[in-house]
N, C-alpha and C positions, 0 to 999 in steps of 0.2 A: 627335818624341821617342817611345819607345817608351813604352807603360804598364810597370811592373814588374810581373816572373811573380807570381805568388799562389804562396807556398810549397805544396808537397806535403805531402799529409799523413798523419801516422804515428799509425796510431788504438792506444789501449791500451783498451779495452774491457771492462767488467764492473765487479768492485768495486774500490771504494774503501775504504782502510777503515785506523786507527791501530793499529801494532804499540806495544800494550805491555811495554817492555822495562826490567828493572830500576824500574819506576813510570814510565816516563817515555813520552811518544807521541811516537810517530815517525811520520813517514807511510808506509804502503804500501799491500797490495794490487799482486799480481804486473803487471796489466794499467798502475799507475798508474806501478809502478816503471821498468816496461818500457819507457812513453811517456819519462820523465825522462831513462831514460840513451841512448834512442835520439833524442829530442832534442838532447842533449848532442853526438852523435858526427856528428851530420847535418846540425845545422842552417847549418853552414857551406857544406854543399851544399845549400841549397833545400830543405829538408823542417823541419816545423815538428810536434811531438808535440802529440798530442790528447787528453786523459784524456772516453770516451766515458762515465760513470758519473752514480750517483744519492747525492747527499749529503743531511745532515738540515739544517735548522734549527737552531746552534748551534755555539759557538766552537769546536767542532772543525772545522765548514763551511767557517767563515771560516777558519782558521789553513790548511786545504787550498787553500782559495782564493790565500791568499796567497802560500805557497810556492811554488806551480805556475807563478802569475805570475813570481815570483822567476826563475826557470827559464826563466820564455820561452815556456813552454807557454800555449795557445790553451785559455783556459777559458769557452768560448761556449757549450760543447755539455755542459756540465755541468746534471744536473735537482738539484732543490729540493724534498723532502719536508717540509711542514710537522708531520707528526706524528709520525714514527720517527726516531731519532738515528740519526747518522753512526756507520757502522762501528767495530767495532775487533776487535784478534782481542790474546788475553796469550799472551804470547812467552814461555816457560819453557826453561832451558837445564839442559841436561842433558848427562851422557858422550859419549851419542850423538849432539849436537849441539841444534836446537832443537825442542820440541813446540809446537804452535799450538793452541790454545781459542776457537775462533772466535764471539764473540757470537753469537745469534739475534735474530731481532727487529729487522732493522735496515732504512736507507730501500733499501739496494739488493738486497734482496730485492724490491721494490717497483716495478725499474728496468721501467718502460713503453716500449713503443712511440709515438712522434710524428711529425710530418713530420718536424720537423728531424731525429732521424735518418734518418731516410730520405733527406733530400737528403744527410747526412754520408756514410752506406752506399753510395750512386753516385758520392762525390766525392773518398774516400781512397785512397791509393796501399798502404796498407801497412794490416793489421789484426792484433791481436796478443789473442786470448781464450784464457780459459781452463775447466775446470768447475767452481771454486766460484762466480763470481757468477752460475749456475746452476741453484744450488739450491733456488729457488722456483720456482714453474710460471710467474708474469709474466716472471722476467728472464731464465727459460731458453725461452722462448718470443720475448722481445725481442732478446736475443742470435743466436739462430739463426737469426730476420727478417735481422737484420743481414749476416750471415755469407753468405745466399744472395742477398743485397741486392748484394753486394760483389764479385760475380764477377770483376771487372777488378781489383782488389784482389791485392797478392801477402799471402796468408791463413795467418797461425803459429799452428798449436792446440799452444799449451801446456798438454801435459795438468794438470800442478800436484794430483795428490790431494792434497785434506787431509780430513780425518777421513772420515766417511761420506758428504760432501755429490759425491756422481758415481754415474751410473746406466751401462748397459749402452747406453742410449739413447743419452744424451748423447757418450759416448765414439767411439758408431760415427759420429754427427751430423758430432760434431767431424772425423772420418778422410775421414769423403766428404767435406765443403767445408772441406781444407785445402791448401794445397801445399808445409808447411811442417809436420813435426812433431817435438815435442821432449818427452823423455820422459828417465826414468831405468829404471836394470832395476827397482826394483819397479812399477815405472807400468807399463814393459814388458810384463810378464809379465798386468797386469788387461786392457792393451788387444788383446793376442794373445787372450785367453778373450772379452773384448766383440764380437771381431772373427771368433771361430769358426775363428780359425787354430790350427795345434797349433804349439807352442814347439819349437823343435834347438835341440841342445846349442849351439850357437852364438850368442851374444846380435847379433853381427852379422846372420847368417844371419836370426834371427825380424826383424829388423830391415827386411833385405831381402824377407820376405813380407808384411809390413805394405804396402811399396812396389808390390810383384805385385798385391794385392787391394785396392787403394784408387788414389785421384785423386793421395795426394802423390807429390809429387819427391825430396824432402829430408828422411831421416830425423836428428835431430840426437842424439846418444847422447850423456849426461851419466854422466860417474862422479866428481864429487866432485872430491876433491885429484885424483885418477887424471886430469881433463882428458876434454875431450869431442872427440866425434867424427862426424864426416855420412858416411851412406851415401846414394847413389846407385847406383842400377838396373845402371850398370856400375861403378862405383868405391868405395873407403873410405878417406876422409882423417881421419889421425889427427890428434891437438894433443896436443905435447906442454908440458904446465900448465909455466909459467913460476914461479920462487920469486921470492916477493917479501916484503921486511921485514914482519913483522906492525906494525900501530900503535903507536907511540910515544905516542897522545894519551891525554889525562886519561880516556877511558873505553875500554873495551874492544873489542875487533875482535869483530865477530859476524858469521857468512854471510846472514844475511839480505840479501835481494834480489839476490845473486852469480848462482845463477842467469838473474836476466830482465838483468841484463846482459851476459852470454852469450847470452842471445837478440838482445838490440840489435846484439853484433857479427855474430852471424848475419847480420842485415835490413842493417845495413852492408856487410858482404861482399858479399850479392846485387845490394842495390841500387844500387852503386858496379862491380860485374862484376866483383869479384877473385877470381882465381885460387879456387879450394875449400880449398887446401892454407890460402892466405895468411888467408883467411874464418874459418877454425877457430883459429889459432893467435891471431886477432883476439879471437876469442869468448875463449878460453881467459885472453888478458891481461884481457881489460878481467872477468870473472868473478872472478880471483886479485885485482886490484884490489880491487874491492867486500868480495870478504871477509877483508881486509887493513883494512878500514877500522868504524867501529863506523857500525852505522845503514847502510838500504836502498839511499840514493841522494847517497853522497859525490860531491861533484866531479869527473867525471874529466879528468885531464890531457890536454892535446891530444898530446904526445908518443905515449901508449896506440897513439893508430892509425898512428902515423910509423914504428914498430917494423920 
């Protein structure tokens, strides 16, 4: 009889951390969101999400702990700060959609290097960071261990600014060991200046010199409602965003976490070899999904990928 395979695994890398929304915590953190909904879409195929991050001492630890579980997610590789609380960032909604205040002070600014990452860095199939959990010199030092650790790894730098926490460094860091990057035009526009490229009038076009001067493959271009898009060295597949009923439920639909589920159908598309056309139009449902729904990391329907 044979042993059974050891699922694959889909690292979500960096912070961890509670969006506070309307008073209430929610879980996220792009990398955590990212591992939940590419969980979700995979693990029927053999791959198993990973939340790689540093939590504090305290019921918010536990309550992460517990959901992750909930979910299926592999919470082995998770550290334990005895002195700094567990993340959180307050979610303020506004005209223009959400602003984010992200604590300081927290355990995964903290996030160290160990073996066991190191053995996690040689043994994932999939890696998914970003540069806020970054923003300290330990866990922007442990993260990019990781990232060079990971070679055999197919590697998503989702740039994700938020406030000030991203340097010139980290940006080019991320471009050289990625093969896989996902941006929007204002992200665009810092990573063309981080990269010493000049911008055309063309948001494709800078898109594809990003492609010219670095190791990715995959540039994946977000525009909101407007629906995202991968360029490739020869090609540009558009998606066109799918309408979908806003929430009927007792609270309110928010885009939080819409994007890293559009990443998850990215890493599904790839990692399944569908078509690029069919890969975008995946990213683009399951993203309309999430911000149809209130909270990071609603359920998604198996239907989503049957489309």
């Amino acid at each position: 009889m044979n042993a059974p395979t050891q699922p694959r695994l889909i690292v979500g890398l960096g912070e961890l951390l509670f969006d506070i929304i309307d008073d209430q915590p929610i879980l996220g953190g792009a990398p955590v969101n990212f591992a939940v909904q590419a969980h979700q879409v995979l693990a029927s195929h053999g791959f198993r999400g990973v939340p790689a991050v540093r939590l504090g001492n305290d019921s918010l630890a536990t309550e992460a702990v517990n959901q992750l579980s909930q979910f299926g997610l592999n919470t082995d590789y998770i550290q334990f700060d005895d002195k700094l609380p567990t993340g959180r960032a307050l979610v303020h909604r506004e005209a223009s959609g959400h602003r984010f205040e992200i604590v300081e002070g927290v355990c995964w600014d903290h996030y160290t290097w160990t073996e066991t990452l190191a053995n996690l860095s040689k043994s994932t199939a999939v890696v998914c960071f970003g540069t806020l959990g970054q923003r300290s010199p330990t866990s922007q030092a442990t993260i990019q261990r990781f990232i060079e650790n990971a070679s055999q790894a197919l590697r998503i730098f989702d740039v994700n600014l938020r406030q000030h926490y991203h340097s010139r460094e980290i940006l080019r860091h991320g471009c050289n060991h990625a093969d896989v990057l996902k941006l929007n035009q204002e992200e665009l526009d810092i990573v063309l200046s981080a990269l010493d490229i000049a911008p055309t009038q063309s948001a494709i076009e800078s898109c594809r010199q990003i492609l010219h001067h670095t190791p990715i493959q995959y540039v994946v271009y977000t525009q909101g409602p407007l629906g995202t898009t991968i360029i490739t060295h020869s090609d540009v597949f558009y998606g066109k965003p799918p309408t979908l009923t806003i929430s009927q439920d007792s609270e309110p639909a928010d885009s939080v976490g819409a994007g890293d589920a559009c990443t998850a159908g990215i890493v599904a598309g790839l990692l399944l070899s569908k078509p690029l056309q069919e890969t975008v139009e995946l990213a683009n449902r399951l993203g309309a999904y999430v911000a149809s729904k209130p909270g990071a990391t609603p359920t998604l329907p198996a239907t989503l990928m049957q489309q």
